[in-house]
PDB file with SEQRES, HELIX, SHEET and CRYST1 records, atoms N, CA, C and O in Angstrom:
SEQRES   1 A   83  UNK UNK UNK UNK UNK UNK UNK UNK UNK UNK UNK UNK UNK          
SEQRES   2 A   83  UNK UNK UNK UNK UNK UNK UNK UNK UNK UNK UNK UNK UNK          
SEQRES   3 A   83  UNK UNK UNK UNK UNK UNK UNK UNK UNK UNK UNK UNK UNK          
SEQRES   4 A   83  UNK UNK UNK UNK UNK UNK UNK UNK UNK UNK UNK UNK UNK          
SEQRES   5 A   83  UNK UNK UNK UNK UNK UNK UNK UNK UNK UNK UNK UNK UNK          
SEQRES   6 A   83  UNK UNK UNK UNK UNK UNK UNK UNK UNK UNK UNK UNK UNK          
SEQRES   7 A   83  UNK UNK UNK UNK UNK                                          
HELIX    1 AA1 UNK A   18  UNK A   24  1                                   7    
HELIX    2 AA2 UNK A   27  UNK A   30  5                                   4    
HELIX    3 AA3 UNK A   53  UNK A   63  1                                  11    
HELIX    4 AA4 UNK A   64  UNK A   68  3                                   5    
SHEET    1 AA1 3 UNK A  42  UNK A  49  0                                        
SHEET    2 AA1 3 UNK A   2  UNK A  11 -1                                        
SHEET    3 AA1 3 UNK A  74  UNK A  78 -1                                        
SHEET    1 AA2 2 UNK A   2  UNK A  11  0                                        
SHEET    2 AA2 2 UNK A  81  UNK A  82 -1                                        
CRYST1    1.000    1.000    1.000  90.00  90.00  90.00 P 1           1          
ATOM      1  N   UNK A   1     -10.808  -9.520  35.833  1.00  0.00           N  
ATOM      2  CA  UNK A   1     -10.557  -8.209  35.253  1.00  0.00           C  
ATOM      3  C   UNK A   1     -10.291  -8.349  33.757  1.00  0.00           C  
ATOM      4  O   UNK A   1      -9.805  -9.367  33.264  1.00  0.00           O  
ATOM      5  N   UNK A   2     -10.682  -7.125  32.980  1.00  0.00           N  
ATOM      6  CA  UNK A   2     -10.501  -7.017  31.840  1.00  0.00           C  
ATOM      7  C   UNK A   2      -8.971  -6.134  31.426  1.00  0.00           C  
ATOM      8  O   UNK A   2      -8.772  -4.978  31.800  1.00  0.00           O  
ATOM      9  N   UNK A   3      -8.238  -6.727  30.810  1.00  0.00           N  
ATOM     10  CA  UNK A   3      -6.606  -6.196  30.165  1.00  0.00           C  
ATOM     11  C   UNK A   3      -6.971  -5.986  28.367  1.00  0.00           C  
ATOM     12  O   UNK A   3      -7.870  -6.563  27.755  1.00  0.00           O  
ATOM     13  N   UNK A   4      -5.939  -4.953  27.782  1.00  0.00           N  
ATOM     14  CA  UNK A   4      -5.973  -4.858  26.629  1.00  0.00           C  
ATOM     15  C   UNK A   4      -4.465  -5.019  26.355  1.00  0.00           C  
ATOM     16  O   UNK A   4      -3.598  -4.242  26.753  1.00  0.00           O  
ATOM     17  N   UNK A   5      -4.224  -6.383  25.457  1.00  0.00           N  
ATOM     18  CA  UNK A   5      -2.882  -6.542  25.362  1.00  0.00           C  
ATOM     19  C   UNK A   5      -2.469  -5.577  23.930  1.00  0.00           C  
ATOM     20  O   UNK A   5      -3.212  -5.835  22.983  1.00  0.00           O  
ATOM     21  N   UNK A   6      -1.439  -4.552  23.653  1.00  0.00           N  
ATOM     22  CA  UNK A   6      -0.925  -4.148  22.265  1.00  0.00           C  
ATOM     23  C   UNK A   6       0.527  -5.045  22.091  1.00  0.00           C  
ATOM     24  O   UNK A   6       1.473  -5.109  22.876  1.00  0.00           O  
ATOM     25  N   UNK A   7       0.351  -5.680  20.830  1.00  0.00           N  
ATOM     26  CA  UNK A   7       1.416  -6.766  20.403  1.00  0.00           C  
ATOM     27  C   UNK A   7       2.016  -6.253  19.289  1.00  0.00           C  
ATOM     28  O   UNK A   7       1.417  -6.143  18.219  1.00  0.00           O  
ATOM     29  N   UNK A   8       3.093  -5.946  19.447  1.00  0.00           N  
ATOM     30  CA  UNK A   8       4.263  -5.407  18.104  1.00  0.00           C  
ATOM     31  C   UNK A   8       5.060  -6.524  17.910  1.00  0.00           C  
ATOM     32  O   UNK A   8       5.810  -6.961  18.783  1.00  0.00           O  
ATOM     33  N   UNK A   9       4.929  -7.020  16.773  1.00  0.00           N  
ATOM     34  CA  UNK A   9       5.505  -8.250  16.270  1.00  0.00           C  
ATOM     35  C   UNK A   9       6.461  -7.416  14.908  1.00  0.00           C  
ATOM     36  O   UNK A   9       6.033  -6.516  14.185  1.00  0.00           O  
ATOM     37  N   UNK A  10       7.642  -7.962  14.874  1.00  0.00           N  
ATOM     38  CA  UNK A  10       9.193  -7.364  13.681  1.00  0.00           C  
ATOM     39  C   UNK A  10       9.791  -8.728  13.360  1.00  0.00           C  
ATOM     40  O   UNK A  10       9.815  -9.861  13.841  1.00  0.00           O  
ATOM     41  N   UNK A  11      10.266  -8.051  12.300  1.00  0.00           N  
ATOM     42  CA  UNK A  11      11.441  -9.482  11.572  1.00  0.00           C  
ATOM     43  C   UNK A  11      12.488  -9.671  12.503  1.00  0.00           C  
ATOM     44  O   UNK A  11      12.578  -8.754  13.319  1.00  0.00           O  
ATOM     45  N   UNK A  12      13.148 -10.413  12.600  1.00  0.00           N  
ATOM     46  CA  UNK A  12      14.388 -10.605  13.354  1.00  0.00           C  
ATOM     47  C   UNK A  12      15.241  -9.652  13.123  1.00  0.00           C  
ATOM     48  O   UNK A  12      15.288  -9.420  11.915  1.00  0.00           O  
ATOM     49  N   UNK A  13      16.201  -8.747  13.969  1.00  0.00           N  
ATOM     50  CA  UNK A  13      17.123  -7.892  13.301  1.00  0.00           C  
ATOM     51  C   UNK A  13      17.667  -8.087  12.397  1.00  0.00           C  
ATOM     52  O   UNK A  13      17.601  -7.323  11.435  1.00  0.00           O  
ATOM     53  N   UNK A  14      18.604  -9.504  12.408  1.00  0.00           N  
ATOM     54  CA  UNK A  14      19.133 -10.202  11.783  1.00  0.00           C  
ATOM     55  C   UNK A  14      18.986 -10.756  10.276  1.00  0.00           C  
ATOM     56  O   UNK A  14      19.900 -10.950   9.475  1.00  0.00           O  
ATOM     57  N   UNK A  15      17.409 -10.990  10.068  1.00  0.00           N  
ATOM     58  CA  UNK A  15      16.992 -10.933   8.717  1.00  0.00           C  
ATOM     59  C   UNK A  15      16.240  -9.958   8.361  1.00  0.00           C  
ATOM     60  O   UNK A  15      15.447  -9.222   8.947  1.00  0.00           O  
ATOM     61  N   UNK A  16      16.867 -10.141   6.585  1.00  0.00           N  
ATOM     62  CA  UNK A  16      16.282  -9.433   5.964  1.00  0.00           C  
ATOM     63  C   UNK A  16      15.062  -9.093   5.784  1.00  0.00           C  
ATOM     64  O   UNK A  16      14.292  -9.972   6.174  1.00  0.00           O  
ATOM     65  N   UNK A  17      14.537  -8.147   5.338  1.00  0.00           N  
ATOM     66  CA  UNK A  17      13.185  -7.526   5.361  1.00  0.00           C  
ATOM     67  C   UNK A  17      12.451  -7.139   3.898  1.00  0.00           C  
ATOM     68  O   UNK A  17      11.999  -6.041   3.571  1.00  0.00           O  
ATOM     69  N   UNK A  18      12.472  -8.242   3.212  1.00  0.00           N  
ATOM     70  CA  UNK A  18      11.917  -7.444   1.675  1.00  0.00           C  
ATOM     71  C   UNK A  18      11.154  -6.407   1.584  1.00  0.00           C  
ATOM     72  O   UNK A  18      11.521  -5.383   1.008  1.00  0.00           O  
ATOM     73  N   UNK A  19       9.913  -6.555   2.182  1.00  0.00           N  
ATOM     74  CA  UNK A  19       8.865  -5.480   2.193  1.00  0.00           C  
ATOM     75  C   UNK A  19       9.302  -4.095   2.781  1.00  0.00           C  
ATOM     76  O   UNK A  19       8.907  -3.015   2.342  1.00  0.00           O  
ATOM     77  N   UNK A  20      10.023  -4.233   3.655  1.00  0.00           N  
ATOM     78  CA  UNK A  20      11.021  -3.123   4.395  1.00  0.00           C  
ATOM     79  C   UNK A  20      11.604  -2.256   3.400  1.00  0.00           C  
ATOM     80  O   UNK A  20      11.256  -1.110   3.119  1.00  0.00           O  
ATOM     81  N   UNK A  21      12.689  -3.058   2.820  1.00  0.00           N  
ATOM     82  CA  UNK A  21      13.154  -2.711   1.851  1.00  0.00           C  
ATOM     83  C   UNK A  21      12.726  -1.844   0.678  1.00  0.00           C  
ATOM     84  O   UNK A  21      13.245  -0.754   0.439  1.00  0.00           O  
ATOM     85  N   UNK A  22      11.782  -2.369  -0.016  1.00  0.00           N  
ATOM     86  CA  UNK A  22      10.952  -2.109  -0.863  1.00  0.00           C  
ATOM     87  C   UNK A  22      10.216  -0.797  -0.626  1.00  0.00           C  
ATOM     88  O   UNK A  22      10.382   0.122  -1.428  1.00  0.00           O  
ATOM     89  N   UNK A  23       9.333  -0.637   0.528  1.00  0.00           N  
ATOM     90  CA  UNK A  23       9.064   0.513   0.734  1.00  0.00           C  
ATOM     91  C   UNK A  23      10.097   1.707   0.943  1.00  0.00           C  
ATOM     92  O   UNK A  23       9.791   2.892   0.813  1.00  0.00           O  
ATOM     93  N   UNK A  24      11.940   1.020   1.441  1.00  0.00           N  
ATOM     94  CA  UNK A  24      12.265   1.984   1.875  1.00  0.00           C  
ATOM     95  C   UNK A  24      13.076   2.654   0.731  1.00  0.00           C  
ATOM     96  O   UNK A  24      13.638   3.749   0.713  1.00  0.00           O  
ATOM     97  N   UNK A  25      12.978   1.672  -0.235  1.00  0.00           N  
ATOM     98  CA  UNK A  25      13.613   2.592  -1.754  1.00  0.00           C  
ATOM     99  C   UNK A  25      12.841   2.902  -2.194  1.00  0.00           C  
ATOM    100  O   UNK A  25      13.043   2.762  -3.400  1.00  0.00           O  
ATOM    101  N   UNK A  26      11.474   3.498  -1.942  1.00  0.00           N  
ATOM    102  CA  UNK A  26      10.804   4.006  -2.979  1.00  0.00           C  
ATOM    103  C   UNK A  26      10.537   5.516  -2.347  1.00  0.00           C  
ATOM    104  O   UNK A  26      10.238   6.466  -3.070  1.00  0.00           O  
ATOM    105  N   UNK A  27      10.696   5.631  -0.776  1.00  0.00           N  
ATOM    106  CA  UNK A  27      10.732   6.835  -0.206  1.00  0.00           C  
ATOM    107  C   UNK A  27      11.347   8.111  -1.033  1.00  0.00           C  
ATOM    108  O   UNK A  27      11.010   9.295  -0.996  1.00  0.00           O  
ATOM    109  N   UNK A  28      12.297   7.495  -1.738  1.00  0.00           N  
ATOM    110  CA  UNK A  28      13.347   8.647  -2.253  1.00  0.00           C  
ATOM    111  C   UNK A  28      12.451   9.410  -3.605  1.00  0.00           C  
ATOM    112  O   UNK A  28      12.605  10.588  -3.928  1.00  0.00           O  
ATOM    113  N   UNK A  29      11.342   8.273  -4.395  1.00  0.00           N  
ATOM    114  CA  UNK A  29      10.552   8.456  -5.136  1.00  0.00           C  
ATOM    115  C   UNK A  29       9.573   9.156  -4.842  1.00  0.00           C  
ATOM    116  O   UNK A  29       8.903   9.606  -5.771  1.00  0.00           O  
ATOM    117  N   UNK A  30       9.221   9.439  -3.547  1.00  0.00           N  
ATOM    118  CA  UNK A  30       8.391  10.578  -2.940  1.00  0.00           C  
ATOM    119  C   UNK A  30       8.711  11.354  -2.304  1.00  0.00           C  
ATOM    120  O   UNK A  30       7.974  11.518  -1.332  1.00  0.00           O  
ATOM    121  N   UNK A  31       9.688  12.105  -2.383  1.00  0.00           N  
ATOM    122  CA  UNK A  31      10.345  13.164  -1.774  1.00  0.00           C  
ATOM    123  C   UNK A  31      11.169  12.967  -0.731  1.00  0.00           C  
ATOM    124  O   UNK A  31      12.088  13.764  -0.537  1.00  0.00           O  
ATOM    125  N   UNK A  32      10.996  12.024  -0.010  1.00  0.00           N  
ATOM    126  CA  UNK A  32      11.601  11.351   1.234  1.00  0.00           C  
ATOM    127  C   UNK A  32      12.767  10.964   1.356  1.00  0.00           C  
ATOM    128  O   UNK A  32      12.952   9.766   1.570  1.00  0.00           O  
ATOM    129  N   UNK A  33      13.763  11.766   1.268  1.00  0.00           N  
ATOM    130  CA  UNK A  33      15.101  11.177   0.826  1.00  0.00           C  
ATOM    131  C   UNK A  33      15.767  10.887   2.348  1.00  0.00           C  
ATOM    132  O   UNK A  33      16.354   9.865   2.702  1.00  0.00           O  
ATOM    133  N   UNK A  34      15.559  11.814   2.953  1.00  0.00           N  
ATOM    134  CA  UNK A  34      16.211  11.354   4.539  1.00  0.00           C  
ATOM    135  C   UNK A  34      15.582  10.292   5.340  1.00  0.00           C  
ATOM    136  O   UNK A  34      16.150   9.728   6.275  1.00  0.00           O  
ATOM    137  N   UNK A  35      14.618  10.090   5.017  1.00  0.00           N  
ATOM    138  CA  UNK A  35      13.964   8.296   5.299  1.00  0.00           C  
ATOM    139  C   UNK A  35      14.442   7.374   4.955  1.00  0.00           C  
ATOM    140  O   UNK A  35      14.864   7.261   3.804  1.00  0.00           O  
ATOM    141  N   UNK A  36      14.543   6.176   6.090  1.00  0.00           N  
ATOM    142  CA  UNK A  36      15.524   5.037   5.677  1.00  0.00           C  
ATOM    143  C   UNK A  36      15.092   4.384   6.845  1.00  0.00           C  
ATOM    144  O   UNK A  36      14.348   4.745   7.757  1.00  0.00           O  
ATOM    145  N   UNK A  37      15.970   2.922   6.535  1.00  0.00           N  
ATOM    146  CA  UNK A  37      15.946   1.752   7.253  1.00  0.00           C  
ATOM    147  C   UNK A  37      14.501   1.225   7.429  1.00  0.00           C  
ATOM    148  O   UNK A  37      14.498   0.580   8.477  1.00  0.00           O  
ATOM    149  N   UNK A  38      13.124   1.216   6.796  1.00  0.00           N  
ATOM    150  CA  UNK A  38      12.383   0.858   7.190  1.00  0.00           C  
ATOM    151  C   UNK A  38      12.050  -0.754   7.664  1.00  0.00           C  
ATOM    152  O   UNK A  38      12.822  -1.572   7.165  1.00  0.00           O  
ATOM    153  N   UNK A  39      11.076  -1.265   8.496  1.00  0.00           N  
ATOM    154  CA  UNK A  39      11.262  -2.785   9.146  1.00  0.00           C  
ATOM    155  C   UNK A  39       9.489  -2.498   8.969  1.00  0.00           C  
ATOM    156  O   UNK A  39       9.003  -1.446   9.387  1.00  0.00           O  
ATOM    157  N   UNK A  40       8.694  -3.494   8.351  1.00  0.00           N  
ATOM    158  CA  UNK A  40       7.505  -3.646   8.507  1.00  0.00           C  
ATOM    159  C   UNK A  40       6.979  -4.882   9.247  1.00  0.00           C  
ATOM    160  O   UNK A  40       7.083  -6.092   9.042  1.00  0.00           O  
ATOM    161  N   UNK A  41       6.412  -4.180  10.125  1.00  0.00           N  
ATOM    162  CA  UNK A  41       5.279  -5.402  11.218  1.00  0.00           C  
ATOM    163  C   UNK A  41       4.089  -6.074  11.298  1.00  0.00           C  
ATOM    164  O   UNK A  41       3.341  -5.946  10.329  1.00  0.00           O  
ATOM    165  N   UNK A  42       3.716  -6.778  12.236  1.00  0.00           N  
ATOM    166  CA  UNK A  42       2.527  -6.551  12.622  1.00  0.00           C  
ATOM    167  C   UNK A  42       1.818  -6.133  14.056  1.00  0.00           C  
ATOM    168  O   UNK A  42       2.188  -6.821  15.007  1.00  0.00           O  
ATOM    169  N   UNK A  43       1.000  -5.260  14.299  1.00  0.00           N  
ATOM    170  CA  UNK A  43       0.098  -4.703  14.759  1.00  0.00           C  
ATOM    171  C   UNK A  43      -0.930  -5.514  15.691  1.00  0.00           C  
ATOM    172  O   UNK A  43      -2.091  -5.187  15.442  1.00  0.00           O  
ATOM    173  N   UNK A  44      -0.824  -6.371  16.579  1.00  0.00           N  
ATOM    174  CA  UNK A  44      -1.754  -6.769  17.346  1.00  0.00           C  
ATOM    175  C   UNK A  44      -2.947  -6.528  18.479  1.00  0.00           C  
ATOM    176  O   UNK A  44      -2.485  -6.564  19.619  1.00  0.00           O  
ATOM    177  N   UNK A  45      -4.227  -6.317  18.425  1.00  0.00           N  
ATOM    178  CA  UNK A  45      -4.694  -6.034  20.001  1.00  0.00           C  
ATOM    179  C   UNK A  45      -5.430  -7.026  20.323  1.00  0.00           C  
ATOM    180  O   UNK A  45      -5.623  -7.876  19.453  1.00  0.00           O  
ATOM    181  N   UNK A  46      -5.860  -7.146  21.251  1.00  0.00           N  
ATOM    182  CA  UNK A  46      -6.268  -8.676  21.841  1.00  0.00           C  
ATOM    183  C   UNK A  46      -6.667  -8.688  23.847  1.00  0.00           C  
ATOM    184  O   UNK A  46      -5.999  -8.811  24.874  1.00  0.00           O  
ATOM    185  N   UNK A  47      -7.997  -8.499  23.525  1.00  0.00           N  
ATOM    186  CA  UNK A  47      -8.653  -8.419  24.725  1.00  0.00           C  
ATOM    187  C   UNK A  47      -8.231  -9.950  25.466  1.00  0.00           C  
ATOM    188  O   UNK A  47      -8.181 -11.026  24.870  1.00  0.00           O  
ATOM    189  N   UNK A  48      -7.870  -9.656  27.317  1.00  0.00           N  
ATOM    190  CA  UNK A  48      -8.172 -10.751  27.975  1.00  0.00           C  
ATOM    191  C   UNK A  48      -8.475 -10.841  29.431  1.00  0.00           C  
ATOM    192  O   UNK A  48      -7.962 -10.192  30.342  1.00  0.00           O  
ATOM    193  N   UNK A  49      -9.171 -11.535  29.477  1.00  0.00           N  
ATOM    194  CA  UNK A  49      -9.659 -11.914  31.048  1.00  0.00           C  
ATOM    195  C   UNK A  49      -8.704 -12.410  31.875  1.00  0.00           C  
ATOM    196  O   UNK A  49      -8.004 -13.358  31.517  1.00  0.00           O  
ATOM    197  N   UNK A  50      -8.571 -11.826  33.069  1.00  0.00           N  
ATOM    198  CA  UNK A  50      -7.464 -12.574  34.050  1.00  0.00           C  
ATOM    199  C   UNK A  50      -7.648 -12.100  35.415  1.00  0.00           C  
ATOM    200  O   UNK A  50      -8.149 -10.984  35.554  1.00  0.00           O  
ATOM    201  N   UNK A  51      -7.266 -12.888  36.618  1.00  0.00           N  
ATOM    202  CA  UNK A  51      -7.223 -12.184  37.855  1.00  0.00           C  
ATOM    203  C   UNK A  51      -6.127 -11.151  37.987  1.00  0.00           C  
ATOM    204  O   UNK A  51      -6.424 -10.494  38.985  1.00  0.00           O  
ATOM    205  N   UNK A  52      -5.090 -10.723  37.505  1.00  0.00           N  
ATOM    206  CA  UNK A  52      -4.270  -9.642  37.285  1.00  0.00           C  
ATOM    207  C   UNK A  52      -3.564  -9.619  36.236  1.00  0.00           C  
ATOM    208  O   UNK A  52      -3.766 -10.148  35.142  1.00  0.00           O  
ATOM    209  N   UNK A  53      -2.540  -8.846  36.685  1.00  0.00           N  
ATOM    210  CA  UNK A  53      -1.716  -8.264  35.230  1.00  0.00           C  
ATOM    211  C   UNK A  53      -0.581  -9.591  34.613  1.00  0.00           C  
ATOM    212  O   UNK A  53      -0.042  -9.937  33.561  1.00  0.00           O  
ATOM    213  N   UNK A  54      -0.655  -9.925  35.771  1.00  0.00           N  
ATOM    214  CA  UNK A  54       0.719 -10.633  35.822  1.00  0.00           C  
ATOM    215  C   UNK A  54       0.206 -11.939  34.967  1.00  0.00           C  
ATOM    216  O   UNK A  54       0.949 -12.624  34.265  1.00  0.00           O  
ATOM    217  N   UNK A  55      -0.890 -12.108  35.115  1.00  0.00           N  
ATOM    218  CA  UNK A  55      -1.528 -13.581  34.485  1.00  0.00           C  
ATOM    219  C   UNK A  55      -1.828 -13.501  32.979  1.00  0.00           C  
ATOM    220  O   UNK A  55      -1.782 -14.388  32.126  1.00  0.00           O  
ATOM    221  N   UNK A  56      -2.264 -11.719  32.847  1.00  0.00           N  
ATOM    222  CA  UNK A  56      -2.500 -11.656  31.672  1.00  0.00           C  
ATOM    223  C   UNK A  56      -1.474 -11.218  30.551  1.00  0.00           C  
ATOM    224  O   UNK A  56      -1.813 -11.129  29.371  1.00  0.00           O  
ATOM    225  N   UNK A  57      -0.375 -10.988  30.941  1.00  0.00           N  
ATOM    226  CA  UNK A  57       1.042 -10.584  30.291  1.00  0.00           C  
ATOM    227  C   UNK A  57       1.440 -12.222  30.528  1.00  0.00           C  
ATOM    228  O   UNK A  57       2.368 -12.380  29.734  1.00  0.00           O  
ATOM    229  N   UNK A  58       1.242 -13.351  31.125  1.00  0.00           N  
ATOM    230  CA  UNK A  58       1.644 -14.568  31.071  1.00  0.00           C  
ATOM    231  C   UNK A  58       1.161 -14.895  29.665  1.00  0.00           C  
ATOM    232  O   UNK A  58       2.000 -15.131  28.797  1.00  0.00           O  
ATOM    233  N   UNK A  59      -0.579 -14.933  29.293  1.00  0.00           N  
ATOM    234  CA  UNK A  59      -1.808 -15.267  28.503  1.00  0.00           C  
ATOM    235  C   UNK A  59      -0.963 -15.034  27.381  1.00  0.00           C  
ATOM    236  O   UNK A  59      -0.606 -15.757  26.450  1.00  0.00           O  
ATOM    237  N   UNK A  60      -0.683 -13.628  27.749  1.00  0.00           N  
ATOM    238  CA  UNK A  60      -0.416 -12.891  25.778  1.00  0.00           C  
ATOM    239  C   UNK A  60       1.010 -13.136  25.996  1.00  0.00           C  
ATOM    240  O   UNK A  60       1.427 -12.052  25.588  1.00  0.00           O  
ATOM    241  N   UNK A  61       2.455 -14.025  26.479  1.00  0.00           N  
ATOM    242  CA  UNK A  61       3.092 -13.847  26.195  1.00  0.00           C  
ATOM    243  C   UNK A  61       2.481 -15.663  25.235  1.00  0.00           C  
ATOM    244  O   UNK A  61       2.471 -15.947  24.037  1.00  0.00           O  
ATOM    245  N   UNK A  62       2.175 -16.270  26.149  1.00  0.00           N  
ATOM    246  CA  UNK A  62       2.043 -17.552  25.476  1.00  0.00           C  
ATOM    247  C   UNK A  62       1.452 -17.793  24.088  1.00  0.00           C  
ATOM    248  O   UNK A  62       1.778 -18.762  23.403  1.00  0.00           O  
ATOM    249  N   UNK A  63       0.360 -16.649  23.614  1.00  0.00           N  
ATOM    250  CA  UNK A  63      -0.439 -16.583  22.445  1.00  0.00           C  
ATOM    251  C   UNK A  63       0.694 -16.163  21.159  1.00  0.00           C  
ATOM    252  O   UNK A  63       0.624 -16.454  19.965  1.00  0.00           O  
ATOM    253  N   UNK A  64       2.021 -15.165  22.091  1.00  0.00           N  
ATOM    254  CA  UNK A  64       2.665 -14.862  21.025  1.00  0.00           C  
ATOM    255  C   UNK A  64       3.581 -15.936  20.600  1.00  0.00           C  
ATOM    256  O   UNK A  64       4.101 -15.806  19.492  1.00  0.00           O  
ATOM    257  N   UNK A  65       3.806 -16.775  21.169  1.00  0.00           N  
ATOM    258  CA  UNK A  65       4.898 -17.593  21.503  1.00  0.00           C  
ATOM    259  C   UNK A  65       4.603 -18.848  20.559  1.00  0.00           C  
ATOM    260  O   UNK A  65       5.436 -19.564  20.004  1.00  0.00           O  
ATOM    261  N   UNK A  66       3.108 -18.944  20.512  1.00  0.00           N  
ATOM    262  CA  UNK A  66       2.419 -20.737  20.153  1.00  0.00           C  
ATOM    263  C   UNK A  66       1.799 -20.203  18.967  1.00  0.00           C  
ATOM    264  O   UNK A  66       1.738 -20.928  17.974  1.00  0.00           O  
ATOM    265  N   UNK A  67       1.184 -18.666  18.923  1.00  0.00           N  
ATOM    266  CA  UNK A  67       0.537 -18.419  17.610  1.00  0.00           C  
ATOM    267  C   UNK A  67       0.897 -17.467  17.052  1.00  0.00           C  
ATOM    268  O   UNK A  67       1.268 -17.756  15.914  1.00  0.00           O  
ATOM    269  N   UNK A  68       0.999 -16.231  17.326  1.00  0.00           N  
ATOM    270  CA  UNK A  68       1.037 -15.305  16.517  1.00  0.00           C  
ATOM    271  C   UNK A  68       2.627 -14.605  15.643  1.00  0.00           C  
ATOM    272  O   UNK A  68       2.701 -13.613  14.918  1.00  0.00           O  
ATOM    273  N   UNK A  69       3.676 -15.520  16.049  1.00  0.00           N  
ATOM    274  CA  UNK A  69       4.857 -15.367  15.327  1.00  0.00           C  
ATOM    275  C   UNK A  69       5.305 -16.408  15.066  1.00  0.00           C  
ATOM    276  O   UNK A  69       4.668 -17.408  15.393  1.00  0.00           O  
ATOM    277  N   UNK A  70       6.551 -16.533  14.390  1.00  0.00           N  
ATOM    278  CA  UNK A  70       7.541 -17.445  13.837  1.00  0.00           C  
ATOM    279  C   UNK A  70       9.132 -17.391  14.738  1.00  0.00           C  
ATOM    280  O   UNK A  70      10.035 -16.748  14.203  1.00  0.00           O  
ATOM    281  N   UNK A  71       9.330 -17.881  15.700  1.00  0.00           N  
ATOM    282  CA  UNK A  71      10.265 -17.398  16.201  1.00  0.00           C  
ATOM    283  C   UNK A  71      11.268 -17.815  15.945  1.00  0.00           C  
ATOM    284  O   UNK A  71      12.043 -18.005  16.882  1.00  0.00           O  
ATOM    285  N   UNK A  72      11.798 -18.214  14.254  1.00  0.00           N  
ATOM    286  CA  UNK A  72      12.772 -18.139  13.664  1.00  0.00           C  
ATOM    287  C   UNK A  72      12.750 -16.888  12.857  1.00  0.00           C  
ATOM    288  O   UNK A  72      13.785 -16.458  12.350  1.00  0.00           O  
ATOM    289  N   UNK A  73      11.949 -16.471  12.764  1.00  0.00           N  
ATOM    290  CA  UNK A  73      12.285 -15.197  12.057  1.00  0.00           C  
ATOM    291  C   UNK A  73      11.595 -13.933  12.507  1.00  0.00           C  
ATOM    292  O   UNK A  73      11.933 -12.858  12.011  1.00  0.00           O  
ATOM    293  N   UNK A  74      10.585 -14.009  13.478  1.00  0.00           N  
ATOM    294  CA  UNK A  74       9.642 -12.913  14.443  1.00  0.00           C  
ATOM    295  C   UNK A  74      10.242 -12.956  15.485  1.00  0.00           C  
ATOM    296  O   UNK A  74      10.792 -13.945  15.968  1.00  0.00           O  
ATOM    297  N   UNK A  75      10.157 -11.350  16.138  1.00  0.00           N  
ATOM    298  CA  UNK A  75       9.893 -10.843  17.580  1.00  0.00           C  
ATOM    299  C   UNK A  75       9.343 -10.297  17.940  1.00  0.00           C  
ATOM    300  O   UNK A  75       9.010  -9.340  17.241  1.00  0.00           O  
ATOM    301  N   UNK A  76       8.666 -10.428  19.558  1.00  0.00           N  
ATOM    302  CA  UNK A  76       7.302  -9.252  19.776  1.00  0.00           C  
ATOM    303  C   UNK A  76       7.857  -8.895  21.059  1.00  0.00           C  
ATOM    304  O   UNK A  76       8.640  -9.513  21.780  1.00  0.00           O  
ATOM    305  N   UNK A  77       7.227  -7.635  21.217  1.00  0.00           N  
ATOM    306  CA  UNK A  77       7.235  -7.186  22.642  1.00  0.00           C  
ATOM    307  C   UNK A  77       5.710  -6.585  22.597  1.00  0.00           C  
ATOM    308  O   UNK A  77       5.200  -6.371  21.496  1.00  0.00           O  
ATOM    309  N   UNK A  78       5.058  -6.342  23.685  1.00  0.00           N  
ATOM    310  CA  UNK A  78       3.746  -6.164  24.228  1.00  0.00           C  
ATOM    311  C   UNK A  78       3.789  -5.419  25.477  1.00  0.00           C  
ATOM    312  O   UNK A  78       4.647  -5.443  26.360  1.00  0.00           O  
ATOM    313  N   UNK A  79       2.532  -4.645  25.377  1.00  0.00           N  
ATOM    314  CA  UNK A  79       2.303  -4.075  26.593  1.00  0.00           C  
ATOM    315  C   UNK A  79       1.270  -4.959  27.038  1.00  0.00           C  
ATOM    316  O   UNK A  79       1.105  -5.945  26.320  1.00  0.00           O  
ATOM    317  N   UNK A  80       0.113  -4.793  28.618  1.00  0.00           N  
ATOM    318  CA  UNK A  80      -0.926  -4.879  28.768  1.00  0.00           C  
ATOM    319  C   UNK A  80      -1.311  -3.596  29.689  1.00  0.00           C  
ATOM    320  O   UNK A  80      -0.598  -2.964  30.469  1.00  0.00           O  
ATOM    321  N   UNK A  81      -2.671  -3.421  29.341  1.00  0.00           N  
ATOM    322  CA  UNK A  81      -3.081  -2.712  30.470  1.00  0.00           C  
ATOM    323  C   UNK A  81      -4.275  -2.855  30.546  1.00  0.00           C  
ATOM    324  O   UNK A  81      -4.999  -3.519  29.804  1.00  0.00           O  
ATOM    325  N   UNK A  82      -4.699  -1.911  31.935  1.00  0.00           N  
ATOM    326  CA  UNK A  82      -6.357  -2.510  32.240  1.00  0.00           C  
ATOM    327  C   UNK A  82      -7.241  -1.801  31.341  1.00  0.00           C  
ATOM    328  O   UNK A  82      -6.797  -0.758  30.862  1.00  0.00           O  
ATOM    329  N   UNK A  83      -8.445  -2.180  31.012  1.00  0.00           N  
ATOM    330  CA  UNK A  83      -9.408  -1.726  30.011  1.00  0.00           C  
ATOM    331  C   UNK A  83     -10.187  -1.235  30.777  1.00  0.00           C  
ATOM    332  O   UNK A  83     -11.213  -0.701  30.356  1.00  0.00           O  
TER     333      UNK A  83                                                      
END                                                                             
């Protein structure tokens, strides 16, 4: 079966967020004054083959784990579902 994993990868709560930051003081510079705390991510999708769900939420937890973050300073959570 075919799964479509969506991967939301964030800074650690814990650390700081320059780019976060940055965008989130400039909100006030565009009218946006009640906007705040921003945290910028990344955005993952990522097709995979598997005999079920369970194998393929295994696949994409391991891809996030070995490649696609830093887990001193990244966290992801993910969905999958069937395509």
């Amino acid at each position: 079966m075919k799964f479509t994993a969506k991967i939301n990868v964030m800074p650690q709560k814990a650390l700081l967020d320059p780019q976060g930051k940055a965008v989130g003081a400039n909100l006030k510079n565009i009218g946006l004054e009640t906007c705040g705390n921003v945290r910028i991510g990344k955005h993952i999708t990522m097709e995979v083959e598997a005999a079920d769900v369970a194998t393929a939420e295994a696949m994409v937890k391991q891809a996030c784990e070995k490649l696609f973050i830093n887990p001193v300073m990244e966290a992801f959570e993910f969905t999958v579902s069937a395509s």
